[in-house]
N, C-alpha and C positions, 0 to 999 in steps of 0.2 A: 102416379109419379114414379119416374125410371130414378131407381140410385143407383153410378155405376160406382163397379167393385173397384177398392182400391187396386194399384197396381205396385207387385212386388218385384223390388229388382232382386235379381237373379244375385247370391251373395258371390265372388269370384275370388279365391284364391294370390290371383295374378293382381289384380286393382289393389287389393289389400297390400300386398307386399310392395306396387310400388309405391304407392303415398306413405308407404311406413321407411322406405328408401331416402325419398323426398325428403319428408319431418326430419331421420337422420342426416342426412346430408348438409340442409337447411343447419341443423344444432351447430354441426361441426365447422362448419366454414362458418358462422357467425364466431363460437370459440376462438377460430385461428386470427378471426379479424381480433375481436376482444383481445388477444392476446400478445397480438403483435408479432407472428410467425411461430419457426420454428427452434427457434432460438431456445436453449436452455432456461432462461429466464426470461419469464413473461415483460411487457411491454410497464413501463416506468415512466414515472415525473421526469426522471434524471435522461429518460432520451431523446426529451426535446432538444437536448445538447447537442445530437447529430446533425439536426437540420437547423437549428441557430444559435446564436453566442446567448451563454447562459440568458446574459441582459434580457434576451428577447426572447426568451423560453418559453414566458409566461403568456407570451400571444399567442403560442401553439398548442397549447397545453389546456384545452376548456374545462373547464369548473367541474362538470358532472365527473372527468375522468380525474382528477384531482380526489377528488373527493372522496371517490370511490377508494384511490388509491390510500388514500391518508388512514381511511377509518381504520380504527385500531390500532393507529400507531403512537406513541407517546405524544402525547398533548403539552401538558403541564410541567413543563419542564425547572424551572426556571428556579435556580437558589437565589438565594438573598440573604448573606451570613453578614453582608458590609453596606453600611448605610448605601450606597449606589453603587454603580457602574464607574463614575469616576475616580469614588474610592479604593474601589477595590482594585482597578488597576492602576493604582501608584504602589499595590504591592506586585502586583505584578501586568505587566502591558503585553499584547501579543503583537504591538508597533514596534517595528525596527528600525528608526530613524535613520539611522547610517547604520553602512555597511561599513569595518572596520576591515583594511585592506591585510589578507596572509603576508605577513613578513618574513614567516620562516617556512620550511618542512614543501614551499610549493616552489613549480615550474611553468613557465608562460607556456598557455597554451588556449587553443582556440573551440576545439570543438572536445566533446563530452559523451559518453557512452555511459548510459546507469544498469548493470545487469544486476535483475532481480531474479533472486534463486528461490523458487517451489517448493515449502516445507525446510530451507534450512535453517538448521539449529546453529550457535558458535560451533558446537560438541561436532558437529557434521566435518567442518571445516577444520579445526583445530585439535578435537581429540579430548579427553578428559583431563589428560594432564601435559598441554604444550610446557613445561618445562622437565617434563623424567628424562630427555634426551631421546627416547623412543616414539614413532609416531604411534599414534593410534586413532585418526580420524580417518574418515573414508573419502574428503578430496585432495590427494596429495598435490594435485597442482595448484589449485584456489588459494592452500596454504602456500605453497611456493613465492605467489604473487604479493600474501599478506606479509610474510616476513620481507619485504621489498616496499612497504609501503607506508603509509600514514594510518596505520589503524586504529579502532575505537572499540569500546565495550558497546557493543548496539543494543537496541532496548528496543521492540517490537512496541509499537502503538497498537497494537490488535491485535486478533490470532483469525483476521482471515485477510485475503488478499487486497476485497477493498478497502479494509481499512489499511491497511500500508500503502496504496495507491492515496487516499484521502489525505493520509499524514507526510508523504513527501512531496508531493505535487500542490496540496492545497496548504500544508501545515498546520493542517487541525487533525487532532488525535481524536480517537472514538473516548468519547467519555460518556456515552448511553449505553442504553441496551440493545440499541441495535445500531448501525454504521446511518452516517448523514444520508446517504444518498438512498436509503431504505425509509427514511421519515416523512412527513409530511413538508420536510425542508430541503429537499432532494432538490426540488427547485427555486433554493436563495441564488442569489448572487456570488460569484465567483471572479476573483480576480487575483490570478495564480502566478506564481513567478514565470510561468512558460510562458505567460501571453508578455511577459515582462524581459524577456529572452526574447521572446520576435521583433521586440522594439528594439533590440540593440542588432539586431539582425541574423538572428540564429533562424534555424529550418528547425522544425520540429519534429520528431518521428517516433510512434508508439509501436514496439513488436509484440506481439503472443499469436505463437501457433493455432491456437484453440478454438474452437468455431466460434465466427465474430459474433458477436451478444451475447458468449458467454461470461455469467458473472456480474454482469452492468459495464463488464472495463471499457468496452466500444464507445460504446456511448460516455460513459465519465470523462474518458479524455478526451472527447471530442469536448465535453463540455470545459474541460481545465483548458482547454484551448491548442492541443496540439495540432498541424496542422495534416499528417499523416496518420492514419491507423494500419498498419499491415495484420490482417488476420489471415486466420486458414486458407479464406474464401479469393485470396491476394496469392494465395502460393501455388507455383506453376505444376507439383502433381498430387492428385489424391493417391499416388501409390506409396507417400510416407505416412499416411495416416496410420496411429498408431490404435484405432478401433478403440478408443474411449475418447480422449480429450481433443485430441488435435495430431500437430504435425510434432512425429519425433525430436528433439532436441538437436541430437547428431545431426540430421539434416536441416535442420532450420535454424540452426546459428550457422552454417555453412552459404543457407540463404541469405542472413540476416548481414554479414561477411560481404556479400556481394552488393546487396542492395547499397550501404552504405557506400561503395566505391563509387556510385553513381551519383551521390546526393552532395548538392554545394553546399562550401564550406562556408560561415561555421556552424554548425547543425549540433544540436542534444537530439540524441536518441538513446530509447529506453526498449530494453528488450525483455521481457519475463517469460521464464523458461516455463516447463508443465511436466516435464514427464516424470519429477517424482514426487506429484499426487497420487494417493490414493484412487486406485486399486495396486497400482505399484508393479505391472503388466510390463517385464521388460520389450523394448523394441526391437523391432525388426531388425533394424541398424546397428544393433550392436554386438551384431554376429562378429568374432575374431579379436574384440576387446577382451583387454584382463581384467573382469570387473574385481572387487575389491568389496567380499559380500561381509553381512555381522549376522546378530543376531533378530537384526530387526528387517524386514523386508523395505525399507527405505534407502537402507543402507546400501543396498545392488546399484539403487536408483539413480542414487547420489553420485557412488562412484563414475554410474555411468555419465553426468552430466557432468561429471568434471573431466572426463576426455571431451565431450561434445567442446565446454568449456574452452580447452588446451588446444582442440585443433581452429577453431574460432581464432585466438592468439595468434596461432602460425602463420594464419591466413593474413589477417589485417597486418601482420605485423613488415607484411612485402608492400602495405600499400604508403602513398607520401604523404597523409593524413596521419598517419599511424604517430609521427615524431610529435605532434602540437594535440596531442587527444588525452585528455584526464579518463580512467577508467574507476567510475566506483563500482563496486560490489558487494551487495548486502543480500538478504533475505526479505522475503515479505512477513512473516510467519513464523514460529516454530510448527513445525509438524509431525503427525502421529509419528511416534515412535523413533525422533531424533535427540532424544537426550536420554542421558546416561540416568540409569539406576542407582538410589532412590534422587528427585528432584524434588526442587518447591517450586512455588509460583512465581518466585522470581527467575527463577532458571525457565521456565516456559515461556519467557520474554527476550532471550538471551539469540540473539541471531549475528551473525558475521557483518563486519561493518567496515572497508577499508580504502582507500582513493591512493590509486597505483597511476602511477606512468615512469616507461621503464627507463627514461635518462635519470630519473630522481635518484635511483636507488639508493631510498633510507627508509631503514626500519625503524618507526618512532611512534609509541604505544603511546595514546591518551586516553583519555578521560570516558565517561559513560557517551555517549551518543545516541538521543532518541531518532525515530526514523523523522519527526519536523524541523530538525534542526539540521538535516541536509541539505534543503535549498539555502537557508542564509550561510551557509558554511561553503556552499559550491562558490554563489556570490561574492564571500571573499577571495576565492582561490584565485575567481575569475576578473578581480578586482573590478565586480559592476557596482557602482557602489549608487544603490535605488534601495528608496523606503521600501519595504516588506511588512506585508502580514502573515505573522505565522505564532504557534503556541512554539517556538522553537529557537534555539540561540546559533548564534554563530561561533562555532570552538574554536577559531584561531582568535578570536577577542577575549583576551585574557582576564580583563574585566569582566565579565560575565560568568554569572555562575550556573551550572545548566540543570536544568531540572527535568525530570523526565514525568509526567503524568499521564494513568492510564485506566482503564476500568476492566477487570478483569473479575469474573464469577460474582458479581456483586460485590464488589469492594474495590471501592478507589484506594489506586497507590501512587504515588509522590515516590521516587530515585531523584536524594543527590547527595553527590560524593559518597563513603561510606556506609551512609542510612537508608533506607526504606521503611515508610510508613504506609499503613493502614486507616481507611476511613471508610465508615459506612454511610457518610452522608450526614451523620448529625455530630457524631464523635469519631475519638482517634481511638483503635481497637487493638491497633499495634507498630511497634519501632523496632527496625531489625537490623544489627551489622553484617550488611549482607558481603562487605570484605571477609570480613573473620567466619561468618556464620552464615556461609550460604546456603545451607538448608532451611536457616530461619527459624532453630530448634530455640530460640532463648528469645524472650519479650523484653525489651526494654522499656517499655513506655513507662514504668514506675523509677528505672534507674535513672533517665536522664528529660526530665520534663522538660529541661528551656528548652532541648532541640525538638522535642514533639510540639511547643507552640510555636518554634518557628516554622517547622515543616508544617502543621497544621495551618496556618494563617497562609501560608504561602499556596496551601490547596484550595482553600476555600478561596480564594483570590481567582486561582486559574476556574475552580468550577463555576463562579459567580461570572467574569467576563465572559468563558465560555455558552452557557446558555442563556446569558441575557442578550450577546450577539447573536446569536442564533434563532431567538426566539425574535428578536427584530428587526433580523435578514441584516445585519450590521457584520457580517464574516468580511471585513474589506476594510482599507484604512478609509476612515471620515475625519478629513483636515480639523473637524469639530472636537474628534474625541481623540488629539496624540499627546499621548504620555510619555515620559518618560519611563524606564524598568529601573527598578530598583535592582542596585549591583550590590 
């Protein structure tokens, strides 16, 4: 009996390297698909929103990738400090029945601009002390506009961008630990004052420079329902690219200027600036400006976006839309290194908050203002007067009292009027007169009990409807559950 020898292949160098090519190859374009390109942040629940209305998210959006998505994210949310859900909200309702029409401080008009500023602080825009007679803030013209205006003490729902996108667009403030659209609830239902503006016949239009899928914003407002997105990938040169975020400011509110001349009236559009994020890399384009530097590298940034800002102004201000356009301008954020030395936690909520248009000219200071209480407050100026959901009031309704709730480093805080409190979820830990005592150096919770149960009850009310709506995709008015708010 013949055995034949086995037969050895020859080992090859070249074979080896390319099946190891292949394998690589093969890993990475599977990752790129898993991850939904190239985009700064990986692919989401929240961006079935691009290719359909939240309603119908849920068809595109399969289980396994769900799933995958959610693990690890908070689950068990859900307080329960008041026998139910309808209890709790007769202390407090995120239903706004009626819209209670601006009878003072506004002017008829038609179309709406909301510019959201990148990291700023009040302190950015108005200086440490807007009354020494001296300025000392770094955008002198942004104040220009707020002493010409309707301004508010703003109170930052968050301290990152999308949650100020979630709190004025949708009217829910971040009260977890992480923002909605980051949850396993990224994909509930959605039904936003913008889709409630197309019904009265507004154009929608979202701006940010920044490569589009950065952040989740692309996708989010496709989901809140705007009908435009202009991102980077929209803007006609890559030679303003400012090599980190996107398209410089200077030039893209210059864009942002133009596009609007093209778009029918009456249109909301919303533009959020970027270039004073961090890393804080001035641009190209602001070669021949007098920037207006501090101590802190934001400071250059600011300055610089507040010419970007002013010549934006110049621009629109030749065009015939210019006379019927409300202009709010707030901040999404405070950011590094925009308030002043020493702060508290209250002060890192503190961001610019004012609704200009230049026939009004009046200067008339109110009240705290959180960022969800600017759609029902636009609604009045714009006298739409449609039910809204939102955790948010309308400040030309004088009846109402506004309350501003938020979760910041582990501790829920409740702003209204005067007070701020503190709550970790099971008790009140602390009450502060953040008029008198903005640093927050003195505790009242022993000096003045009634107002820590009422601001207490008044929390647990907003945390209880909060994630019991949320836990049962109930973020929308249900004709089933409207309450009245207690004023």
């Amino acid at each position: 009996m013949i055995t034949k020898k086995p037969v050895f292949q020859r080992f090859l160098w070249k074979d080896f390297l390319h099946e190891m090519l292949v394998i690589i190859a093969s890993v990475l374009f599977s990752l790129f698909c898993i991850r939904g390109g190239f985009q700064t942040r990986p692919l989401g629940v929240i961006d079935a929103g691009k290719y359909a209305s939240i309603q119908n998210a849920a068809l595109i959006s399969n289980t396994p990738f769900t799933l995958i998505k959610s693990f690890g994210k908070q689950s068990e949310i859900e307080k329960k400090y008041i026998v139910d859900l309808e209890d709790a909200e007769r202390h407090f309702s995120p239903i706004i029945n009626t819209i209670v029409p601006c009878s003072h401080y506004c002017f008829p008009v038609s179309n709406v601009v909301i510019i959201i500023l990148e990291g700023f602080s009040k302190y950015i825009v108005e200086g440490n002390n807007p009354n020494s007679g001296i300025y000392q803030g770094y955008a002198p013209f942004l104040d220009s506009l707020r002493r010409q205006s309707v301004s508010f003490n703003g109170i930052a729902n968050g301290h990152r961008t999308i949650d100020a996108l979630q709190a004025i667009f949708a009217g829910v403030p971040k009260l977890l630990e992480q923002s909605v659209v980051e949850t396993r609830f990224a994909g509930n239902f959605i039904f936003s004052p913008i889709e409630l503006l197309k019904k009265h016949g507004y154009h929608t239009l979202f701006f940010h420079g920044a490569k589009n899928g950065s952040m989740n914003i692309e996708s989010y407002c496709y989901a809140l329902g705007f009908d435009t997105y202009y991102g980077k990938n929209e803007y006609h040169s890559s030679a303003d690219y400012d090599g980190v975020w996107g398209i410089s400011d200077r030039s893209y509110l210059k864009y942002v200027a133009q596009k609007l001349n093209t778009v029918k009236q009456p249109f909301l559009a919303s533009v959020l600036t970027l270039s004073s994020h961090n890393p804080f890399v001035i641009p190209k384009d602001a070669e021949g400006l007098d920037l207006k530097s501090g101590p802190r590298q934001i400071h250059a940034l600011a300055s610089y976006t507040d010419h970007a800002v002013r010549e934006f102004f110049e621009t629109v201000s030749q065009y015939t839309w210019y006379d019927s356009t409300l202009f709010i301008i707030t901040g999404d954020h405070v950011g590094e290194g925009s308030l002043p030395n020493p702060c508290s936690i209250y002060t890192t909520l503190q961001i610019p908050l004012f609704f200009y248009h230049h026939r009004a000219n009046i200067q008339k200071n109110m009240g705290n203002m959180q960022q969800t209480d600017m759609m029902p407050t636009l609604f009045s100026y714009l006298n739409i007067d449609e039910p809204l959901f939102s955790y948010g009031n309308n400040l030309f309704d004088s009846t109402y009292i506004s309350y501003s709730a938020n979760y910041t480093w582990g501790v829920y805080q409740l702003v209204a009027g005067d007070y701020l409190l503190h709550f970790d979820g099971e008790k009140t830990t602390g009450l502060y007169n953040i008029k008198n005592d903005i640093l927050m150096r003195k505790n009242l919770i022993n000096d003045l009990p009634e107002v820590v149960a009422i601001y207490e009850q008044k929390l647990k009310a907003i945390l209880q409807s909060y994630t019991t709506r949320l836990w049962d995709n109930q973020m929308f008015i249900n004709r089933k559950l409207v309450f009245s708010r207690t004023k």
